[in-house]
C-alpha positions as CSV (number, residue, x, y, z in Angstrom):
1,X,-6.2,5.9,-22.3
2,X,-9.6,6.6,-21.5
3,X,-11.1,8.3,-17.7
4,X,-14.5,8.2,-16.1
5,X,-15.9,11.0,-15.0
6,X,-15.5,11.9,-11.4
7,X,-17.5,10.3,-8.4
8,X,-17.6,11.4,-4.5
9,X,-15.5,10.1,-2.2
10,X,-14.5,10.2,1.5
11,X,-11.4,8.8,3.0
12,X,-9.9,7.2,0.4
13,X,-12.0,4.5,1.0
14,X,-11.8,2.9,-2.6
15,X,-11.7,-0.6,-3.2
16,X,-11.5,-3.1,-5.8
17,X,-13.5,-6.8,-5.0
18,X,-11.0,-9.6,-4.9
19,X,-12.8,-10.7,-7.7
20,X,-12.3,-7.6,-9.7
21,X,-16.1,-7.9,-10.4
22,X,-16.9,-4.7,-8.2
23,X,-15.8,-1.0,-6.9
24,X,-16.4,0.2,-3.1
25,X,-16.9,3.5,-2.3
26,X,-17.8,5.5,0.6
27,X,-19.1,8.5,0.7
28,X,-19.3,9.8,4.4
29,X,-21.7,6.8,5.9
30,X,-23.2,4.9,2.7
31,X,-21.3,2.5,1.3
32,X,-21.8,2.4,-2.7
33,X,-20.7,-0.6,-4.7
34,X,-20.4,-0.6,-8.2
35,X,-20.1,-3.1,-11.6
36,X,-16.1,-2.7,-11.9
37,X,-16.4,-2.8,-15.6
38,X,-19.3,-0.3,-16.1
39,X,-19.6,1.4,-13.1
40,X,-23.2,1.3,-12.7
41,X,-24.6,1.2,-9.0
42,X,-25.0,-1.9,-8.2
43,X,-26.3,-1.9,-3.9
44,X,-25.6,1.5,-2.1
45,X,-25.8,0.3,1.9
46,X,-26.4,3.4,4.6
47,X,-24.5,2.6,7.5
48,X,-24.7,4.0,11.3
49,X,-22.0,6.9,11.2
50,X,-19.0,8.1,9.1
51,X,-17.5,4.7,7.8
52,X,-13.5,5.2,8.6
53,X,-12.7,1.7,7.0
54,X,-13.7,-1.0,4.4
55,X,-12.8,-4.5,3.2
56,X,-14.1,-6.9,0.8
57,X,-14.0,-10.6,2.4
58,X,-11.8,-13.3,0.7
59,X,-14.6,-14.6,-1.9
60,X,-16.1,-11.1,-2.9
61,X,-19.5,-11.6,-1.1
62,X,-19.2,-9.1,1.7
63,X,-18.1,-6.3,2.6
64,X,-17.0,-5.2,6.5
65,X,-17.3,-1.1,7.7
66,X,-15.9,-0.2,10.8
67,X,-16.8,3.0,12.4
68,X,-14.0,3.2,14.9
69,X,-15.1,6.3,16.7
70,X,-18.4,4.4,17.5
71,X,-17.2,1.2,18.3
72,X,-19.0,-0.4,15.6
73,X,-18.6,-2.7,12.5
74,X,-21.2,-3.2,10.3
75,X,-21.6,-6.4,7.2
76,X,-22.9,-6.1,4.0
77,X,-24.3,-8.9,1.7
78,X,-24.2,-8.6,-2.3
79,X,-25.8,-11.7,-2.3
80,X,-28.6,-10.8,-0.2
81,X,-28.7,-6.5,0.6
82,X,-31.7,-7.5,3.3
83,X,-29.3,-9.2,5.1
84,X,-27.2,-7.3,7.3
85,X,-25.1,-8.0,10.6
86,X,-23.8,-5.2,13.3
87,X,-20.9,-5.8,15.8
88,X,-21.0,-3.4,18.8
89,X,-17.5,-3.6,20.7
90,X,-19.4,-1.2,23.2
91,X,-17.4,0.4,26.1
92,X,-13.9,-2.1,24.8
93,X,-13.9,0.6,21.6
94,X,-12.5,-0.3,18.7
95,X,-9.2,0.6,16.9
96,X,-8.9,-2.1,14.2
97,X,-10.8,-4.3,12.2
98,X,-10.1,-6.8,9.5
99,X,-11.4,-10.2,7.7
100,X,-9.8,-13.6,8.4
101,X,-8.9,-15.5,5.3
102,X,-11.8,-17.4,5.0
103,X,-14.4,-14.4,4.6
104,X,-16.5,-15.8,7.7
105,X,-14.9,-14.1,10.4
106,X,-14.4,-11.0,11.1
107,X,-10.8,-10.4,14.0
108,X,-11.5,-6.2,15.7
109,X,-8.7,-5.1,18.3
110,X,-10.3,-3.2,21.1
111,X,-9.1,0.3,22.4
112,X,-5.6,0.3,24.1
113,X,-5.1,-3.6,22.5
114,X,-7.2,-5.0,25.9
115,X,-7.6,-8.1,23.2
116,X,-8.8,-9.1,19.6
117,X,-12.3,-10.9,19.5
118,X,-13.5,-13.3,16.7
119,X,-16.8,-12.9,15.5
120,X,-18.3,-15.9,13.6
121,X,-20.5,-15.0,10.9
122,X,-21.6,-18.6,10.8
123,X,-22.0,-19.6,14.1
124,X,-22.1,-16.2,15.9
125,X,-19.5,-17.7,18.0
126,X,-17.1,-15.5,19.8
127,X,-13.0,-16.0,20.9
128,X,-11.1,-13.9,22.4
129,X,-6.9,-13.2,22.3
130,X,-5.5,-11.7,25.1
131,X,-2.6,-9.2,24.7
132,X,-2.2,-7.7,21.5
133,X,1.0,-5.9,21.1
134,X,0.4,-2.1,20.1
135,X,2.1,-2.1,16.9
136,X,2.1,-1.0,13.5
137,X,2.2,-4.0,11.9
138,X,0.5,-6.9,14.7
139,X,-1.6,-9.6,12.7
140,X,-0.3,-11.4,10.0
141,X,-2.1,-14.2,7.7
142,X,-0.1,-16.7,5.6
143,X,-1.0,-16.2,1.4
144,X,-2.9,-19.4,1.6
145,X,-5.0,-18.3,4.4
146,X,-4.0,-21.3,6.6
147,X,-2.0,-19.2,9.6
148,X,-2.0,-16.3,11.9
149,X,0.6,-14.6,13.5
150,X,-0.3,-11.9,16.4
151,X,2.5,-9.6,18.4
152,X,2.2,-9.7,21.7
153,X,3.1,-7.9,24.6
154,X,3.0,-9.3,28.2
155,X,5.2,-9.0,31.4
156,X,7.5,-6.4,29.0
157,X,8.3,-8.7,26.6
158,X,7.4,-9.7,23.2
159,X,5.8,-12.5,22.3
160,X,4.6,-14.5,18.9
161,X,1.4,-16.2,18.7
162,X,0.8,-18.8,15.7
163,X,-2.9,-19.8,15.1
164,X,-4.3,-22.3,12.8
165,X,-7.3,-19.9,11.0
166,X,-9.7,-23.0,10.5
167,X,-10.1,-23.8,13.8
168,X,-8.6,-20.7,16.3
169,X,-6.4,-23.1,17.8
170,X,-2.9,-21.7,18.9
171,X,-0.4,-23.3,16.9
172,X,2.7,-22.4,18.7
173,X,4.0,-19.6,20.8
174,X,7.4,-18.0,22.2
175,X,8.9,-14.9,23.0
176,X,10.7,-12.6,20.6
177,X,14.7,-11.1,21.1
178,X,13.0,-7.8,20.5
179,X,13.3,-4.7,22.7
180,X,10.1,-3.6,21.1
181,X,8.5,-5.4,18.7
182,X,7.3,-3.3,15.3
183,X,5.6,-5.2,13.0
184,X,5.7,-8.6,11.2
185,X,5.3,-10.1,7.8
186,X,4.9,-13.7,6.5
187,X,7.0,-14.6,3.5
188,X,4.3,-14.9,0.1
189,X,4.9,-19.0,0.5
190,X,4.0,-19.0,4.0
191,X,7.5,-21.1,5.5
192,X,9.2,-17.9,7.1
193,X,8.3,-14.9,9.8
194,X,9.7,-11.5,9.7
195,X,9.7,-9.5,12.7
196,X,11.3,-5.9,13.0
197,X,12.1,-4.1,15.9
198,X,11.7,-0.4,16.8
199,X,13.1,2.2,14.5
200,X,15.8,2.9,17.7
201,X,16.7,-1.1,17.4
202,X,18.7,-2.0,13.8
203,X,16.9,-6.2,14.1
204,X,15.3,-7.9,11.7
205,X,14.5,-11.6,12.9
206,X,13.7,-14.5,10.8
207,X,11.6,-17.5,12.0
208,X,9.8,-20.6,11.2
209,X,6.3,-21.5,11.2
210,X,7.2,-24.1,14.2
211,X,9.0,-20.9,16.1
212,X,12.5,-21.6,15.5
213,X,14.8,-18.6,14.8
214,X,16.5,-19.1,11.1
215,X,18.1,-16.1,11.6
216,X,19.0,-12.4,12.5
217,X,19.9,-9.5,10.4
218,X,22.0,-6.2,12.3
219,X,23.3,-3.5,9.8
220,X,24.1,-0.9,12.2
221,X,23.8,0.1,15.7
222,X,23.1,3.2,17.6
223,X,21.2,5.0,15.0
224,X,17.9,5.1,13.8
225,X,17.5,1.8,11.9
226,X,14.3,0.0,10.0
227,X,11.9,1.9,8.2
228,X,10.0,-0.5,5.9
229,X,10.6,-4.2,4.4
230,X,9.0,-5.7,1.5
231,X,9.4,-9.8,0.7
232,X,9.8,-10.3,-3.2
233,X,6.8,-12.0,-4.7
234,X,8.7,-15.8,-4.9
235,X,10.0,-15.2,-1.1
236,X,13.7,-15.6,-2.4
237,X,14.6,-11.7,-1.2
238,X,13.6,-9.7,1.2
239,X,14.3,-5.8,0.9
240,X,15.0,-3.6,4.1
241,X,15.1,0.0,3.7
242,X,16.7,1.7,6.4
243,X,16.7,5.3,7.9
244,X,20.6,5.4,6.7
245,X,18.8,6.0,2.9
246,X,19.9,2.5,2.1
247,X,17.6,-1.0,0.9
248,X,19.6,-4.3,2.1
249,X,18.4,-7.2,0.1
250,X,18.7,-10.8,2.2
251,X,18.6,-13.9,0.3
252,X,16.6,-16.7,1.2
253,X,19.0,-19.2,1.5
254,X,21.5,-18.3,4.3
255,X,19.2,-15.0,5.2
256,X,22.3,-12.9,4.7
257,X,23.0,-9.6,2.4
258,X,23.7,-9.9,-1.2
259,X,23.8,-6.5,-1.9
260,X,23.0,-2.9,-0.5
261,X,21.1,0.0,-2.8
262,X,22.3,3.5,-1.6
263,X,20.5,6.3,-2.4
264,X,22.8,9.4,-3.3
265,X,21.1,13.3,-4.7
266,X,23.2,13.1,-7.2
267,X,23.7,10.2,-10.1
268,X,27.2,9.7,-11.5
269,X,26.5,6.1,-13.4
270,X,26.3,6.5,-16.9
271,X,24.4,3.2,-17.6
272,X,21.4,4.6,-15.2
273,X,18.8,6.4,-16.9
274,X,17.2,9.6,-15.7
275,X,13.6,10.4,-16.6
276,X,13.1,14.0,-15.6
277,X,9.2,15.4,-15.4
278,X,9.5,18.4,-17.8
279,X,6.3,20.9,-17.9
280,X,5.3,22.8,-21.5
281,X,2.9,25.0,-21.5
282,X,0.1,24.6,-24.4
283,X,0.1,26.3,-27.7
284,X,-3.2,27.7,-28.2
285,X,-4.8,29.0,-31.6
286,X,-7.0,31.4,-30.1
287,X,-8.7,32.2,-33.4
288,X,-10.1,29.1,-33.6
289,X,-11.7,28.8,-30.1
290,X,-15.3,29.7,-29.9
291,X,-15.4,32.4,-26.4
292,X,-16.2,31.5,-24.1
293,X,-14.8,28.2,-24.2
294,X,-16.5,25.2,-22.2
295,X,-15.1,24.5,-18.7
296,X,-13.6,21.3,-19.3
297,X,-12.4,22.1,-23.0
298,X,-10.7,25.3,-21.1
299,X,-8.9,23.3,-18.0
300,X,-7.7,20.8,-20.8
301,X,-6.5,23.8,-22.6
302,X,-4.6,25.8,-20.3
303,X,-3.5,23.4,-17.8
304,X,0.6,22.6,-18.5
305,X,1.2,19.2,-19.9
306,X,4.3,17.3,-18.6
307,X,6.2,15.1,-20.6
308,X,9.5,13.2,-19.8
309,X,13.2,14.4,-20.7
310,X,16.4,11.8,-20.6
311,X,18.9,14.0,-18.3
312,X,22.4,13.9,-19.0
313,X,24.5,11.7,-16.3
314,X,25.5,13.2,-13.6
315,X,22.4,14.4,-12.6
316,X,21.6,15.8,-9.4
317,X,18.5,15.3,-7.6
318,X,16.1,17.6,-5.3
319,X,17.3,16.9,-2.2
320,X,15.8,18.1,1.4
321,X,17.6,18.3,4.4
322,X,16.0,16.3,7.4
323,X,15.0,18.3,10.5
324,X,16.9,16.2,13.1
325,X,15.4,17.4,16.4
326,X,11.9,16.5,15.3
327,X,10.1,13.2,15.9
328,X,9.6,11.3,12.4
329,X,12.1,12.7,10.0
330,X,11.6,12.7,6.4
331,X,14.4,11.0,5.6
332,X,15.3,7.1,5.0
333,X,13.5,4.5,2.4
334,X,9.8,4.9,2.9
335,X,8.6,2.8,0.2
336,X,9.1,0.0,-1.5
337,X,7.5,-2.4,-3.7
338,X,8.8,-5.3,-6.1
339,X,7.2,-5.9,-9.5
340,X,5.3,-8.8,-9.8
341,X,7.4,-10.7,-12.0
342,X,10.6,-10.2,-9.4
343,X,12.7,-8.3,-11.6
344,X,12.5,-5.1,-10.3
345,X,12.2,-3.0,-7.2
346,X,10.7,0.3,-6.8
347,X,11.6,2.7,-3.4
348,X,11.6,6.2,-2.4
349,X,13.7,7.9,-0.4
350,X,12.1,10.5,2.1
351,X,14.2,12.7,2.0
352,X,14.6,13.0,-2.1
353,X,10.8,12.8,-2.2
354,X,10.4,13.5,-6.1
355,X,12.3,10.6,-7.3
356,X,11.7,7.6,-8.0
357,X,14.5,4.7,-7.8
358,X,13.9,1.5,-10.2
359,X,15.9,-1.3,-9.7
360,X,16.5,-4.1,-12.1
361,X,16.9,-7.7,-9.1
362,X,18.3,-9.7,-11.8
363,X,21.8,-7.5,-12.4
364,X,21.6,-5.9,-8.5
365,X,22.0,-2.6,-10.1
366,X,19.8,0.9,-10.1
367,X,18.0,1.0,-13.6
368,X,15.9,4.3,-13.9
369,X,15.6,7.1,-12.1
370,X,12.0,9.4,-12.3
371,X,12.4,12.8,-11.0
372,X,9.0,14.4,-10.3
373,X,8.1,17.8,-10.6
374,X,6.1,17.2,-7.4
375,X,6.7,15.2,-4.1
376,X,5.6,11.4,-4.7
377,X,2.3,10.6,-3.2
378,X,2.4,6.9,-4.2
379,X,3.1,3.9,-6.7
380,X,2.3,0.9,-7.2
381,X,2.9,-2.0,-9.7
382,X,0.7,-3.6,-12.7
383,X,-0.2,-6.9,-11.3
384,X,0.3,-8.5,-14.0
385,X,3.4,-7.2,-15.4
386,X,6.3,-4.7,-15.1
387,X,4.7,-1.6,-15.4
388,X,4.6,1.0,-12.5
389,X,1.7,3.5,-11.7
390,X,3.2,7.0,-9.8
391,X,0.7,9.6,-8.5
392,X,1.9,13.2,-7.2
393,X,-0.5,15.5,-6.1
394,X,-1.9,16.7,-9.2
395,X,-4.0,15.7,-11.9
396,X,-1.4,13.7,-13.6
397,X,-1.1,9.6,-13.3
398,X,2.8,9.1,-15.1
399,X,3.5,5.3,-16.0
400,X,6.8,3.7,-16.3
401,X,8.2,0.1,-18.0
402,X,10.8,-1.1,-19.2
403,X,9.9,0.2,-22.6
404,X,9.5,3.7,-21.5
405,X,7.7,6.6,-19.8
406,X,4.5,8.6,-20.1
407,X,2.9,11.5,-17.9
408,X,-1.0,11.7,-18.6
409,X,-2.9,14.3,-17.9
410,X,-6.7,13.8,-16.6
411,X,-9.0,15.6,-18.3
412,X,-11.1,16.3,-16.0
413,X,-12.8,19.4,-14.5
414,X,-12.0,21.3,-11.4
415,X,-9.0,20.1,-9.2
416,X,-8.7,16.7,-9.1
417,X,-5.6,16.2,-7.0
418,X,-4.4,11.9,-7.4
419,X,-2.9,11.1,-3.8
420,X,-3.6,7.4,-4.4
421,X,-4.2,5.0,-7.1
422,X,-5.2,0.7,-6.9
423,X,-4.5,-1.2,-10.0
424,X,-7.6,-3.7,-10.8
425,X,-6.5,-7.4,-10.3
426,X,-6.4,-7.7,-14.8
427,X,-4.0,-4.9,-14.8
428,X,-6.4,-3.2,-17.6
429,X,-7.8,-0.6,-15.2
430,X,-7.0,1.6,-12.3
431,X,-8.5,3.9,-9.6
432,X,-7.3,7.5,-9.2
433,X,-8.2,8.5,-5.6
434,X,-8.2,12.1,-4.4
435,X,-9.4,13.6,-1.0
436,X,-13.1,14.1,-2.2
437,X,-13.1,12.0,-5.4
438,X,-11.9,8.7,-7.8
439,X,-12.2,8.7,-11.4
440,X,-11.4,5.1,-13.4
441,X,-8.1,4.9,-16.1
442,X,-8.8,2.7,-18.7
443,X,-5.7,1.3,-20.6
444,X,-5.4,-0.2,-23.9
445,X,-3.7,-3.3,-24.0
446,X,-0.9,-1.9,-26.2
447,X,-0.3,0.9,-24.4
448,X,2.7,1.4,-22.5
């Protein structure tokens, strides 16, 4: 496994092209893009303020910043860097901003969710759409890029919007049976609508792209209830976790659960296998070192390496107790993720934040188990295979497949803290974001 050396960055604004050709960055207000495979500065852009938002449109050839504290998005060309195009939301604000599928318009939600206008790049058209719902989760685009959904809240009540993105004409529209709509998510093939309620409402509904309601999942009542949902690559499952530190899995034939995934601190099933983060500290011939040593041979010296022990089942976990009175406790299932071949599913539960859970889809039974030495940042999957990228706060990246497990150490200088990583679209490559920096991961093909 090879790194890059470290580059500046702000905001954890690090993005791969959709292409995989090219590397975004931001560093305060320039935007620099670089050769994915080399690295070498390719157009560095100088925008108006601090940039607090980029993304790459659909076919690679621009790139959208939004300054939301100015009101302002600004477009970049790679084709042509002379060419450049500034939206100015003025006194409306601006709160969110984002691409349409086709790369050629760009959708920005004004403060307090007045509306969303449609800027044209080609025409320099404009379209407005009244009443955006105030949500986490409000616009959603079908795979193929052919459909919009947008939550909506008028007269107290939610409300779906379907748009056809070629044209901006509304498809169909009708009202929700949610208290207060939280997000929504179209399935990968496009044919089915989820649309979750608020975390004080157990309701997941299920429609169709013509509006008709397929179906509507309760587990509970009276308690705090959805937390997150992921849909599994081929749209046959869809995975709720739940504050009750439990992932339902619906099936996409009569949208009802197959199985539940509960979340225990301590693991009693022998067949489940328990990857535990172990530190060792280096052995160091002293004799041998020239003093003083250089700074990076000395941080790569000193610094405890961690490597992976299989615990003995049971095995209990770290486990934190919520703080019930406060608003947003750490407890319930706050990621989740499928692999990209469906055969597994990776979550965390908040509340046991150093593990890891692997599932395997295919039996409907927990598979591994990483304990952390540190709380889990984030993970994410290869996307082109099973193989699953955790970051925890330090200046490790650990790696997990069904083959095994590896912790890696960055040899890098100073404190390079990973809070996030992005896998690049071949799955060769990765992005180790920090606070103030990113450094590239090289992987061998065999590796892993």
């Amino acid at each position: 496994m090879d790194f890059s050396e470290l580059f500046k960055l702000s905001g954890l604004l690090g993005r791969f092209s959709p292409d995989g050709k090219c590397l975004a960055s931001c560093v305060q207000f320039r935007l620099v893009v670089r050769d994915a495979s080399t690295l070498q500065v390719l157009q560095l852009y100088t925008c108006l303020d601090q940039i607090q938002y980029i993304e790459w449109s659909s076919d690679s050839l621009f790139i959208l910043c939004a300054m939301y504290k100015r009101g302002i998005v600004q477009v970049w060309s790679l084709e042509q860097p002379d060419w450049h195009c500034k939206i100015d939301e003025g006194s409306a604000g601006l709160v969110a901003s984002c691409w349409s599928p086709d790369g050629r318009h760009i959708l920005n939600t004004t403060e307090f969710h007045l509306r969303i206008t449609v800027w044209s790049l080609c025409t320099k058209s404009v379209s407005y759409i009244k009443y955006p719902k105030a949500c986490q989760q409000g616009i959603a685009f079908t795979k193929d890029g052919r459909y919009m959904a947008v939550a909506e809240r008028r007269d107290c009540k939610d409300f779906i919007s379907i748009f056809v993105c070629s044209d901006w004409q509304l498809l169909r529209h009708f009202d929700t049976e949610t208290q207060d709509l939280f997000g929504i998510e179209w399935a990968p093939n496009g044919c089915v609508l989820a649309v979750w309620d608020t975390c004080l409402e157990y309701k997941i509904l299920l429609y169709s792209l013509d509006g008709r309601l397929l179906s509507m999942y309760r587990a509970y009542e009276w308690s705090l209830g959805i937390k997150s949902i992921a849909w599994s690559p081929s749209s046959q499952f869809l995975a709720i976790g739940s504050y009750d530190e439990k992932v339902r899995i619906l099936n996409h034939v009569t949208w009802k659960k197959i199985t539940e995934f509960e979340h225990p601190a301590t693991i009693v099933n022998t067949k489940t296998i328990v990857y535990k983060e172990v530190e060792k500290s280096p052995s160091v011939e002293t004799e041998r070192l020239s003093f003083p040593p250089t700074r990076a041979l000395a941080s790569s010296l000193f610094s405890t390496q961690s490597k992976y022990d299989v615990s003995q089942v049971p095995f209990s976990l770290q486990y934190i107790k919520p703080v019930a009175d406060r608003a947003n406790p750490k407890i319930g299932i706050g990621m989740l993720a499928f692999s990209p071949d469906n055969c597994f599913l990776a979550t965390k539960n908040d509340n046991i934040p150093n593990a890891v859970w692997i599932w395997d889809i295919q039996k409907l039974k927990l598979f591994v188990v990483l304990e952390q030495l540190c709380a889990v940042q984030s993970f994410q999957w290869d996307p082109r295979q099973p193989r699953l990228a955790v970051c925890t706060g330090n200046s490790k990246v650990y790696l997990w497949s069904p083959a095994g497990c590896v912790a890696v150490q960055v040899p890098l200088e100073g404190d390079f803290q990973i809070v996030s990583l992005s896998w690049h679209a071949s799955g060769d490559s990765m992005a180790l974001l920090s606070k103030d920096n990113f450094c590239m991961c090289y992987l061998g093909r065999e590796e892993v």
